[in-house]
C-alpha positions in Angstrom: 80.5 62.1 109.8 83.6 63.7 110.9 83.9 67.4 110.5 86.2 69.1 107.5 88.9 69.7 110.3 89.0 66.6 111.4 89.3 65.1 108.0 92.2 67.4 107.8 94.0 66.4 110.6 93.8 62.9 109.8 95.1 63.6 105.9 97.6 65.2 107.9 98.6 62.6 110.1 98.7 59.8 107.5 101.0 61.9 105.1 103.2 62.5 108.2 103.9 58.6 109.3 104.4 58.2 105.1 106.8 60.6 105.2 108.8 59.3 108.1 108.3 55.6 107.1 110.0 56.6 103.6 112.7 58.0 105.9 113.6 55.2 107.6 113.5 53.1 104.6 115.7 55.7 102.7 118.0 56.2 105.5 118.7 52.3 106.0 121.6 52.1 103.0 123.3 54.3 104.8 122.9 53.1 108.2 124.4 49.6 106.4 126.9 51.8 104.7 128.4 53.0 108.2 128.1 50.1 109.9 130.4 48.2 107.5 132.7 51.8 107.4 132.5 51.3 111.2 133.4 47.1 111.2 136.2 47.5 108.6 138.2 49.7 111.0 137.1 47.6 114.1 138.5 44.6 112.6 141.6 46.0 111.7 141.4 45.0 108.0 142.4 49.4 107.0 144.9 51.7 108.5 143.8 54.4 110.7 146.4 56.5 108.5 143.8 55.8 105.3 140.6 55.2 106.9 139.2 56.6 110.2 136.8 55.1 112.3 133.5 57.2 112.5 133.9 57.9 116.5 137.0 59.4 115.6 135.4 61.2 112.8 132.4 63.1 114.8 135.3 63.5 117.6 137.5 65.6 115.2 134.0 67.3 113.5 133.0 68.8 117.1 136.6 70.3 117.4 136.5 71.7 113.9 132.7 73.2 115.1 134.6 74.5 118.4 137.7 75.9 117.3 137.4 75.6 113.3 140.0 74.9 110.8 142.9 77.5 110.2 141.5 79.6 113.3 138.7 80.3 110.7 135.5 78.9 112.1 133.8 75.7 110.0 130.2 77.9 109.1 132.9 80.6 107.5 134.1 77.8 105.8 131.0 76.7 104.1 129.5 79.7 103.3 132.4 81.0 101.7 131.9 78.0 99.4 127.8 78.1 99.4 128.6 82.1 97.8 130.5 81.3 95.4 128.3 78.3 94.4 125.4 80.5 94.3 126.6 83.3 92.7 128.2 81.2 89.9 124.8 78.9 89.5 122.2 82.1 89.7 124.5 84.1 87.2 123.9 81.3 84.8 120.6 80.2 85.5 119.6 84.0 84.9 121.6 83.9 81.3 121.6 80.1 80.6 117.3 79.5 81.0 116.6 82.6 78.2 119.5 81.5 76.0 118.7 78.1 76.3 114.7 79.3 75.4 115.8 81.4 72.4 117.5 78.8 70.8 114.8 76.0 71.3 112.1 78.6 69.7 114.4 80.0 67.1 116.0 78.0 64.2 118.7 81.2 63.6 119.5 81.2 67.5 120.2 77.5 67.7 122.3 77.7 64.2 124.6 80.5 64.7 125.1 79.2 68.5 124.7 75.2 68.5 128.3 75.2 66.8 129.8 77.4 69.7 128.5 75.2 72.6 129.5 72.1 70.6 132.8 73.2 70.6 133.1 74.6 74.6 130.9 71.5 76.1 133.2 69.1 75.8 136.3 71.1 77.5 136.2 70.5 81.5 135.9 73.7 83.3 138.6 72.7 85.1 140.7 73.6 82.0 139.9 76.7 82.1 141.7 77.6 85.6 144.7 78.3 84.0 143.3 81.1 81.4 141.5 82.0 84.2 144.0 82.9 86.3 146.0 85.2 83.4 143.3 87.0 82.4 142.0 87.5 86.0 144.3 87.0 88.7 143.3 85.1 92.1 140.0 86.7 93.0 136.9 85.6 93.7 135.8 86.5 89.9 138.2 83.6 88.4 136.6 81.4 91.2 132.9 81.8 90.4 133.3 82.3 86.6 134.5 78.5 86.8 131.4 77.3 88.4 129.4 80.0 86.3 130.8 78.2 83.2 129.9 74.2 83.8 126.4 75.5 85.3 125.8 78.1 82.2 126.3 75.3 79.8 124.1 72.5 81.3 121.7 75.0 81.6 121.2 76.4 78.5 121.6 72.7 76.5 118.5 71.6 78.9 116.5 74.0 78.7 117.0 74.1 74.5 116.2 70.2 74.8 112.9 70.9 76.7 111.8 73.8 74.9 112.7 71.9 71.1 111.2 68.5 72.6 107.7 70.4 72.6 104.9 68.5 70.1 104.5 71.0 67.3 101.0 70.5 67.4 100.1 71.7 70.6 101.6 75.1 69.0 99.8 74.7 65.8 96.5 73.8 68.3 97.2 77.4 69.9 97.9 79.3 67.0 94.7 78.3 65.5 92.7 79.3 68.3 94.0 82.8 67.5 97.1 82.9 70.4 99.7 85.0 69.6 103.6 84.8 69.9 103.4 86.2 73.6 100.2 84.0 74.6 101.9 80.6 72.9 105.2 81.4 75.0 103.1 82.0 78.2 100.7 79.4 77.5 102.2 76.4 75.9 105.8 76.2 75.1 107.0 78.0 78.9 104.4 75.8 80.9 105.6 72.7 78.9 108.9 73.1 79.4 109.6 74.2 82.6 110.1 70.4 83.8 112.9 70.2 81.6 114.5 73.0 83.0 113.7 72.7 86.4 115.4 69.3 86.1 118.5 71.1 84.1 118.8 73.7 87.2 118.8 70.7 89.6 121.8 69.0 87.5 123.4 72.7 87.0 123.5 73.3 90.9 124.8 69.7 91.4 127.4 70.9 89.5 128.2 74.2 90.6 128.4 72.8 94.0 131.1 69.7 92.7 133.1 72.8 91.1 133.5 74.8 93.9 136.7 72.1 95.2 138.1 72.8 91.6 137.2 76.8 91.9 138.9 77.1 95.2 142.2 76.0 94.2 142.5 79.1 92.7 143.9 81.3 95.5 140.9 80.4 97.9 142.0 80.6 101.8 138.5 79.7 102.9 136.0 77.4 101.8 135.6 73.8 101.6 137.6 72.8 98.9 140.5 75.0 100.3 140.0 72.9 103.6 140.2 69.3 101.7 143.1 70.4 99.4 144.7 72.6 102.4 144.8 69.3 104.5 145.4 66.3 101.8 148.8 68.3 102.0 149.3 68.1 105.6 148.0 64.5 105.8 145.1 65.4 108.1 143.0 62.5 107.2 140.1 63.4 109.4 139.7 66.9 108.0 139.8 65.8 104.3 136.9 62.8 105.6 134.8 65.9 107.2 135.1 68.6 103.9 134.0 65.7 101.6 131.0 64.8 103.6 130.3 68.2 104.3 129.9 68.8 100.5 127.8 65.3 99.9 125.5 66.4 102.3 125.2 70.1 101.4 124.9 68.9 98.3 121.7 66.6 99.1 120.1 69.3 101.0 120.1 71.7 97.6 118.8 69.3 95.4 115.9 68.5 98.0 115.6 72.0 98.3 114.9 72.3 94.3 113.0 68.6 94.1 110.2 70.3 96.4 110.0 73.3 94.1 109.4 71.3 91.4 107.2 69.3 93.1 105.3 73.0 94.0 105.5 74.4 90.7 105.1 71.5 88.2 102.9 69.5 90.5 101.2 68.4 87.4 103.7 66.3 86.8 102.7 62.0 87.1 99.2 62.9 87.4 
């Protein structure tokens, strides 16, 4: 019989050739996807003025690593958008998630506040930037309180859909075995509703991370969206390529980031 590390090792092993077969096989459309960016240009059928060829891309992305864009250097760049993301998606995670909970466990909290989010969910943030820029001037407070906005709203609507989607009777089940109001929150209605939520955090970041192009148009002079919008004006093609693949990928890498902690913290889930 092999010994408990050695069983160990080989669980290991095996989950670590799944992992990288899946990553070949996930990696493959866009392999394809490249190749036919890369033969389109080759044969001519595009201008280079529309549509650069990928060598020409990572050429122009090393400069922008080496020199950076503006004389600001390209990691400035994206953190200055990854903070404002962040501050605008944790500010509304920390107020949308109780919100969202009060009105999924409370019938007065979801009928004196349904109405207002009916009203403002509809209306794109992007709307707002106007008003925005009255009330606050150019900041960085107009700027994240755009993001804050689209994120707060998702948010608190997903987590109110989670919470209200509970089955009453695993409530009524806990309240007859004697649970109180702090026990059933902790127990039952949190633990069964945190999927939902995590999944409404996921969407809310995807979001807060689309809005920070929008958010920097408001007086930004760094940041990824001030980079695509600061070049689509000067007609440097390869720069507005690299900020919109900069923010796709970025983008992937935070929802991975938050698909392994739900995988770590609801890893009840499909079993």
């Amino acid at each position: 019989m092999r010994a408990p590390a050695d069983r160990a090792a080989a669980v290991s092993t095996v989950r670590a050739h799944g992992w990288i077969r899946t990553a070949g096989f996930r990696a493959i459309p866009v392999a394809a996807l490249i190749a036919i960016w890369w033969l389109v240009v080759a044969l001519g059928l595009v201008t280079d003025a529309t549509v650069v060829s990928p060598q020409s891309l990572t050429e122009r992305f090393v400069v922008l690593l080496d020199k950076g864009y503006q004389g600001v250097p390209l990691g400035q760049q994206v953190l200055a958008s990854m903070l404002r993301t962040l501050a605008g998606f944790i500010a509304a995670a920390a107020l949308g998630v109780p919100v969202g909970l009060m009105m999924g466990m409370s019938k007065t909290a979801r009928w004196l506040l349904s109405p207002l989010f009916a009203l403002v969910r509809p209306i794109p943030a992007i709307a707002f930037i106007p008003l925005f820029i009255i009330w606050f001037g150019i900041g960085e407070f107009p700027k994240v309180l755009v993001i804050f906005l689209s994120s707060f709203l998702y948010i608190t609507v997903s987590t109110e859909a989670a919470v209200y989607s509970i089955p009453i009777g695993w409530q009524r089940v806990a309240l007859n075995m004697g649970a109180g109001r702090l026990t059933l929150f902790r127990r039952v209605i949190f633990p069964a509703a945190l999927p939902g939520i995590i999944t409404g955090l996921r969407i809310g970041l995807a979001l807060s991370w689309a809005l920070v192009v929008a958010a920097e148009l408001i007086g930004a002079q760094r940041g990824l969206g001030f980079m695509i919008m600061d070049a689509s004006v000067f007609f440097r093609v390869e720069d507005v390529y690299i900020g919109i693949i900069l923010i796709g990928v970025i983008g992937l890498a935070l929802n991975g980031l938050l698909t392994l902690l739900e995988r770590r913290v609801c890893h009840w889930i499909g079993k």
